[in-house]
N, C-alpha and C positions, 0 to 999 in steps of 0.2 A: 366550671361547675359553680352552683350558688350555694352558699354554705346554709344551714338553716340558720334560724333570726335576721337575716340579712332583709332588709325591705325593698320591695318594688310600691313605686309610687302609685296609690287608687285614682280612678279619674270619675267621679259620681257620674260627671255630665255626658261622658262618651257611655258610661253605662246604662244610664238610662236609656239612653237612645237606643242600644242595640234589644235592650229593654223594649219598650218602648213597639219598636219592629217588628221583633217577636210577637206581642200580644195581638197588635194590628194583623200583621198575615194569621193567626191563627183564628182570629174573631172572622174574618174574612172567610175561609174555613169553614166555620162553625154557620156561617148566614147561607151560604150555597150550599150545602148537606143539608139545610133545613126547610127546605123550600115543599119536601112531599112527606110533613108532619100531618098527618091528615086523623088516623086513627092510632088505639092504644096499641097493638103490634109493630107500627112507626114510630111511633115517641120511645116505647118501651125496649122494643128488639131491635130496630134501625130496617124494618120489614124481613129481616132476614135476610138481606140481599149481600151480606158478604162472603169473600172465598175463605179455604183455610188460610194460607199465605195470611192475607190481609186480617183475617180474626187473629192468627196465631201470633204477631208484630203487635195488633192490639192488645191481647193477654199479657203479651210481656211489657205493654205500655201503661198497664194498669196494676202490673207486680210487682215492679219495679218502682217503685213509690218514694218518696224525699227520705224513707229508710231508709231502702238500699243505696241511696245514693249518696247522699249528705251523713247521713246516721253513720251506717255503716263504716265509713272511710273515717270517720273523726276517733269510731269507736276502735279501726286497728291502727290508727296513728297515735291514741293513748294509750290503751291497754293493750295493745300485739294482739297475742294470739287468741285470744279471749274475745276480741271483737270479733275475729275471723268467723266465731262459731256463730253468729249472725247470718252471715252467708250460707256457712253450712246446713245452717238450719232453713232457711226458707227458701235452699234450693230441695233438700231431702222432702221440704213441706209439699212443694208444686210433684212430685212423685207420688206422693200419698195421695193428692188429692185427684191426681190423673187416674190411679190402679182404683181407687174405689169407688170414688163418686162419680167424676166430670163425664163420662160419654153415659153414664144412666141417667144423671138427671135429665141430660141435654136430652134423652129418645121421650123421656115423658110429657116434651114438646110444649113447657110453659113460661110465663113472664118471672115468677120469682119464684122462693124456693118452697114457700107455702104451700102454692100451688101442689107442689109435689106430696109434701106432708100431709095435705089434705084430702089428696087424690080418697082413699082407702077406709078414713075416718072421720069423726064426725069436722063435720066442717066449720062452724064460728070458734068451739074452743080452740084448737090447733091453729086453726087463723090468727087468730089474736094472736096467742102466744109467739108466731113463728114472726108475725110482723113488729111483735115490741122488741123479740129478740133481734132480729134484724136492725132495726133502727139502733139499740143499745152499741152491736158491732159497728154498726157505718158511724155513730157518732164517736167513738172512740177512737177510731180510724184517724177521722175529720180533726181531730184537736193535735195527731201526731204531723198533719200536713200543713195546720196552721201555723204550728209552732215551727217547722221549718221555713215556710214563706216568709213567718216577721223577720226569722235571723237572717237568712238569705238577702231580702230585702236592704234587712238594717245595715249590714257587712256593705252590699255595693254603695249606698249612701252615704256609710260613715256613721248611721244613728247610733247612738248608744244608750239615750237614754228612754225610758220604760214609756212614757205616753207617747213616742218617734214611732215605738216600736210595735205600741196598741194598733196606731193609726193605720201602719203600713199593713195588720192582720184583717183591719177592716176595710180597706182598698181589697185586698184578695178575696175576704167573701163576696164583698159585690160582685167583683170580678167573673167567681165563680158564678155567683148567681144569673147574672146575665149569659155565662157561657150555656147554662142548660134550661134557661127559659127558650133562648131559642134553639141549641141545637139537638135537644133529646140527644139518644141513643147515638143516631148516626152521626151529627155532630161532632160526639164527644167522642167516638169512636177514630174518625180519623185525625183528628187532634191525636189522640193515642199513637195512632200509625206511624202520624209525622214524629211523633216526639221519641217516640221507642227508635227510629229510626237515627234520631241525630242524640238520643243520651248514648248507644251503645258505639255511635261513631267517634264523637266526642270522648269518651272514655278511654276505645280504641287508641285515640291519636296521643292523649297526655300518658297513658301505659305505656307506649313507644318512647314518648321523650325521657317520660323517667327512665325507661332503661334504658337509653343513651347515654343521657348521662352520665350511667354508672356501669359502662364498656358492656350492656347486653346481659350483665351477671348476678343473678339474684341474689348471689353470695355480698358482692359489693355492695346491693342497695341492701340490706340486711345489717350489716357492718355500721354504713351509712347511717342506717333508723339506731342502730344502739346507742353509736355515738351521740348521738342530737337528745338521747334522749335521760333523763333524770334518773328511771330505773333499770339503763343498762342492758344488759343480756335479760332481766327477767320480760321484757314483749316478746319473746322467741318461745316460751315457755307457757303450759297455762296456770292460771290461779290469782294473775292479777286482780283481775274482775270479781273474780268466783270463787279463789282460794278460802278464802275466810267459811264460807258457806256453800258447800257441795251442794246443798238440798237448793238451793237458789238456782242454779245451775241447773238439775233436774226440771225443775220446774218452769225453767224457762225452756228446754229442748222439747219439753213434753208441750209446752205451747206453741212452740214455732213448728214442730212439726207436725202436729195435728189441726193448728189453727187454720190452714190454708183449706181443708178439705170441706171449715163450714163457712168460709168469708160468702158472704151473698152478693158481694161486686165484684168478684172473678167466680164464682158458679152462672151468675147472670149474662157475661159473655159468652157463652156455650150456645145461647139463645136467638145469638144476631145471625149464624149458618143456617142454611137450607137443607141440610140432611145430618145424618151420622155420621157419613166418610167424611163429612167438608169439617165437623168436629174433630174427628180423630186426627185429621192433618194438622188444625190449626194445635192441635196437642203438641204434635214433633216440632213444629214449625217453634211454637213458644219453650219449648223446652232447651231448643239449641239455643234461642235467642239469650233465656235466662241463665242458663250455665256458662256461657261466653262473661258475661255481664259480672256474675259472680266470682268468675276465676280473676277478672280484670281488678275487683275491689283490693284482695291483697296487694298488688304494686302501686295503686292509688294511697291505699291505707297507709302501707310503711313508706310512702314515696315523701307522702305529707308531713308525715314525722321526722325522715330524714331531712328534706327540705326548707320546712316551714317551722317544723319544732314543735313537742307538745304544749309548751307553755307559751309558745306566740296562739298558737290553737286556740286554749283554754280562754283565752284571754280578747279575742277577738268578740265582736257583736255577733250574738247568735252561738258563740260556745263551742262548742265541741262539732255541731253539726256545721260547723264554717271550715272545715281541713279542706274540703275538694275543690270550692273557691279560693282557697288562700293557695292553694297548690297551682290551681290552672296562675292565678297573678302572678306566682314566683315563675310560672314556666315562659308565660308567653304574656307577660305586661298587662295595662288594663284590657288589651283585645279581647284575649282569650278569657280573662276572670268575665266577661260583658257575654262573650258566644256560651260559656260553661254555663254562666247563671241564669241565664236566661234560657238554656235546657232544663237548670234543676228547675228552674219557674215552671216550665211547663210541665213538667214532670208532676209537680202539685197540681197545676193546674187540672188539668186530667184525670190525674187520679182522684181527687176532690172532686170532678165533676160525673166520672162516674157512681162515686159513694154517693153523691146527693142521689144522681136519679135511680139507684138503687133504694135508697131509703122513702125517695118518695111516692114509688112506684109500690114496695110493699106498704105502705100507708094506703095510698088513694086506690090500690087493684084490689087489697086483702082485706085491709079494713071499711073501705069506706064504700066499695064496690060491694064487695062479698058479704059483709058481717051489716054494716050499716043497711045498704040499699037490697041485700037476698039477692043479687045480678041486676035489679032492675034500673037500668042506669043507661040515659042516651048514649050515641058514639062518642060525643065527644065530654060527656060528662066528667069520664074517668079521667083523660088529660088536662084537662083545668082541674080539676083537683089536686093534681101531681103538681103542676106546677102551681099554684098557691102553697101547695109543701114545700116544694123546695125554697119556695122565701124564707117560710117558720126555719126552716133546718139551716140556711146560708147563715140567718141571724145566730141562732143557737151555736152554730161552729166559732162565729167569727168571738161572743163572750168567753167559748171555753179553750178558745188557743190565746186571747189574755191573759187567762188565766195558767196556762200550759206551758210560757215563756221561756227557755231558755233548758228546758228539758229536753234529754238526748232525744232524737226524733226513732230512733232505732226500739230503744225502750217503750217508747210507748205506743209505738205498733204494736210490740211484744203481746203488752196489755188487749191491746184490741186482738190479739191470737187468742188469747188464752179464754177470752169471753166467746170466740165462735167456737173455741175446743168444748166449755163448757157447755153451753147453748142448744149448739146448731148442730155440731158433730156426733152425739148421740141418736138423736132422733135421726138424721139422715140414715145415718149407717142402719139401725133399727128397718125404718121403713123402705131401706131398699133391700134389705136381708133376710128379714126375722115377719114369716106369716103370723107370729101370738102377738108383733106387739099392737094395743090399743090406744086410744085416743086418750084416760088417763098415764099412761104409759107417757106418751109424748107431749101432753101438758103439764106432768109432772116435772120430768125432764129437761126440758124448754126453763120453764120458769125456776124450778130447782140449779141449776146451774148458773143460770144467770144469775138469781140473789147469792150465790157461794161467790160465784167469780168477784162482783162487783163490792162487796160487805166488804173481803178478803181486802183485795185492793184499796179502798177507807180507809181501813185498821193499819196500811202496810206503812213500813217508811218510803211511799212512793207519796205518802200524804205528810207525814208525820217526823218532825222529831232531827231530820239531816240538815244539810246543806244545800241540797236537792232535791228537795221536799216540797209538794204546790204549797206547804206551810213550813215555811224555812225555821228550821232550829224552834218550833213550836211543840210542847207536847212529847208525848214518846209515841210509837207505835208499840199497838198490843199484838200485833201478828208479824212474825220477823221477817217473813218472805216478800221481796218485791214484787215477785210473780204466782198469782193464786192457781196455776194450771196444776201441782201435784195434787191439789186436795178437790180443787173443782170440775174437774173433766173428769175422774172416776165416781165423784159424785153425779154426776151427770148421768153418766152409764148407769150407775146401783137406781137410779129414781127411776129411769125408764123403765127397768125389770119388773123392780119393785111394784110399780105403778098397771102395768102387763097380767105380772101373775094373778094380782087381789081384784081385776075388776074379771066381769064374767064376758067373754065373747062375742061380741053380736058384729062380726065381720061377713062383707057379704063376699060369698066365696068367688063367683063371678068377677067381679070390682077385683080381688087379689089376682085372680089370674091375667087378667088385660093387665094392671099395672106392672104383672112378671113379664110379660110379653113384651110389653111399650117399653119398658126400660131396657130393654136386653136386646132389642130389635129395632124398635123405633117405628113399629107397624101402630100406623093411624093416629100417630102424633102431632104431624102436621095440621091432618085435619081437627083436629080437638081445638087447636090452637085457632086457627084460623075463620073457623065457624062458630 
């Protein structure tokens, strides 16, 4: 057995390579999927031509994100059980987001979620709004994927120092950016496939070794993690993390578990199936995948800590999000830390690539289609559009994961939940539920939670005043909480009511009844879509 602290030798040059191989077969990939990009239901939905199987392995390819995987595992190999609730939470998330939302928006048979919001009401304000709010989520997404790719990156190299580390965050946005110029939707979608296929394998196999190591018994690697670890028995317990501030805590469960239901880059893969059933399958199909995945994080989390040790952890390039790299080197030498990292590569990869052509798709469908041009836009106007956005947003990612460096990657997904809790998840729920609510209703809403979410998070010590702070040991924080979801997602709710009861009705009753139809049924959504 390896004691933790003990080191296995890095080998950069064999890493890159398998590096290297990786991007190659995947770029490769991404050019033959891309070949029947023709119109915006191609670039946007991949024409719909996938099964559930192959959606439900992409879902879990695109949920499964350098949080769950890097975040995660570092946050239960320093704080136990306290990280664990990470998991908990955006597995309970993808349940909320199955039982309310995913099989109604998918029968309303459109490219984003606008579309949907605006089915009913008036259409440029709710545009707007649903498209800045969108963007707001995918780019805060974006800066928790960047920041794992630079430490990922920096960890196989050896970089340690901050312009190494710039560099390697802007090699990724390229990266990105090339991935979804050429392979839109379908591209990116089996990139997903492949990758969901070999992070949950990959997982699979180092879960196995760790409990060999330790004769099979949870009890042992448990034992194991405490020993290695500086505070003992207290990772078996909760309060590390969260102790000091219960309401932190809250406020983070109430963001992971409602966040998932407004993310617009897994509401937007519902879109890529040809019917309702082939949705509903890809539901089960993602949900076994995801809860396999999550259950595996605990013996990865404490395997790291028993292993590797939190203070060789903390201490490594990239931080805390470096445990599952440093675990695969202590198990299986440079091979496996080169095969692991180049899963978690893809894993950003992908996910990054689906968050652009989410964001770019609500930009150039919603705004620039809808709101700028009134519909009137050639075939292919609306994908050149998209794609000149996605340059703007590759750029924008690759400044704010410099800026983003070295921050747990798990936490600041958090952040990007908490903003589609406040945002997105109102108004959906609203307009798939509630015949009173209106178009001030759901621009109030939209925009009202957004500025809560985003002000909150400013004021927090997520900016201000810590150690790990984007403004290190600067300043205090006026707002104590890391996570703005207890105060900004019931704000969310109260502005859409609010905003509901005081304007006076001019719903057209027709337009409600078809949208109660199409969402429940999926009758004449295709066609909508399609024509």
């Amino acid at each position: 057995m390896v004691a933790a602290g003990d080191t296995v030798d890095n080998n950069p040059v064999l890493n890159i390579s398998i590096f290297g191989a990786f991007v190659a077969v995947t770029l490769f990939i991404v050019i033959r999927a891309s070949r029947n990009n023709k119109t915006a239901a191609d670039y946007y939905a991949a024409g719909r031509s996938f099964t559930g199987p192959q959606n439900g392995f992409a879902i879990a390819g695109d949920y499964l994100s350098a949080a769950s995987f890097l975040g995660i595992c570092g946050a239960i190999a320093i704080n136990g059980y306290d990280g664990f609730l990470y998991s908990i939470g955006f597995l309970v998330a993808w349940l909320v987001a199955l039982l309310l939302v995913a099989e109604l928006m998918r029968n309303t048979g459109k490219f984003t979620m606008a579309d949907v919001l605006s089915f009913r009401l008036k259409q440029t304000p709710v545009r707007m709004a649903a498209a800045i709010t969108t963007l707001a989520v995918c780019f805060f997404y974006l800066l928790a994927q960047m920041a794992g790719a630079g430490g990922l990156v920096s960890l196989l190299l050896g970089i340690t120092e901050q312009i190494g580390q710039s560099i390697v965050v802007a090699v990724v946005g390229v990266l990105m950016i090339v991935y979804v110029l050429i392979g839109g939707m379908k591209g990116t979608t089996w990139v997903q496939i492949v990758k969901a296929f070999l992070l949950i394998g990959g997982a699979l196999v180092m879960t196995i070794w760790v409990l060999a190591i330790n004769g099979f018994s949870l009890n042992t690697l448990l034992e194991s993690a405490v020993a290695a670890s500086p505070r003992g028995e207290a990772i078996l317990g909760p309060g590390l993390q969260y102790g000091a501030n219960p309401w932190d805590f809250i406020s983070l469960a109430l963001a992971l578990v409602l966040g998932t239901a407004g993310l617009p880059h897994v509401l937007m893969r519902f879109y890529t199936v040809p019917t309702a059933k082939e949705a509903r399958r890809s539901v089960v199909w993602a949900i076994w995948l995801i809860g396999l995945f999550y259950l595996l994080t605990l013996v990865l989390g404490y395997g790291a800590g028993a292993l590797v040790g939190p203070e060789a952890i903390a201490a490594a390039p990239g931080g805390v999000n470096s445990a599952a790299p440093l675990l695969a080197l202590q198990l299986g030498g440079p091979i496996l830390l080169g095969f692991i990292s180049a899963v978690a590569f893809a894993t950003i990869l992908a996910v990054v690539a689906g968050l652009t052509i989410t964001a770019a798709a609500s930009f150039a469908h919603d705004i620039y289609a809808n709101v700028v041009k009134k519909g009137n836009v050639p075939p292919d106007g609306e994908v050149k559009v998209a794609r000149r956005t996605v340059i703007v947003i590759g750029i924008l990612a690759i400044v704010g994961g410099i800026g983003v460096q070295g921050q747990n990657v798990a936490f600041l997904v958090a952040l990007a939940f908490a903003v589609a809790a406040s945002a997105n998840l109102p108004t959906i729920i609203y307009s798939l539920f509630w015949r009173g609510f209106t178009t001030r209703g759901a621009v109030w809403s939209m925009y009202g939670g957004l500025a809560a979410a985003i002000i909150l998070i400013v004021l927090s010590p997520v900016f201000w005043g810590t150690e790990t702070s984007v403004f290190k040991n600067t300043g205090a924080a006026i707002w104590p909480l890391n996570n703005p979801g207890i105060v900004s997602i019931p704000l969310g709710f109260i502005l859409g009511w609010i905003g509901s009861v005081t304007e006076r009705r001019e719903e057209d009753p027709v337009k409600a009844a078809e949208m109660d139809v199409r969402s429940l049924t999926g009758h004449g959504a295709e066609k909508a879509v399609d024509h």
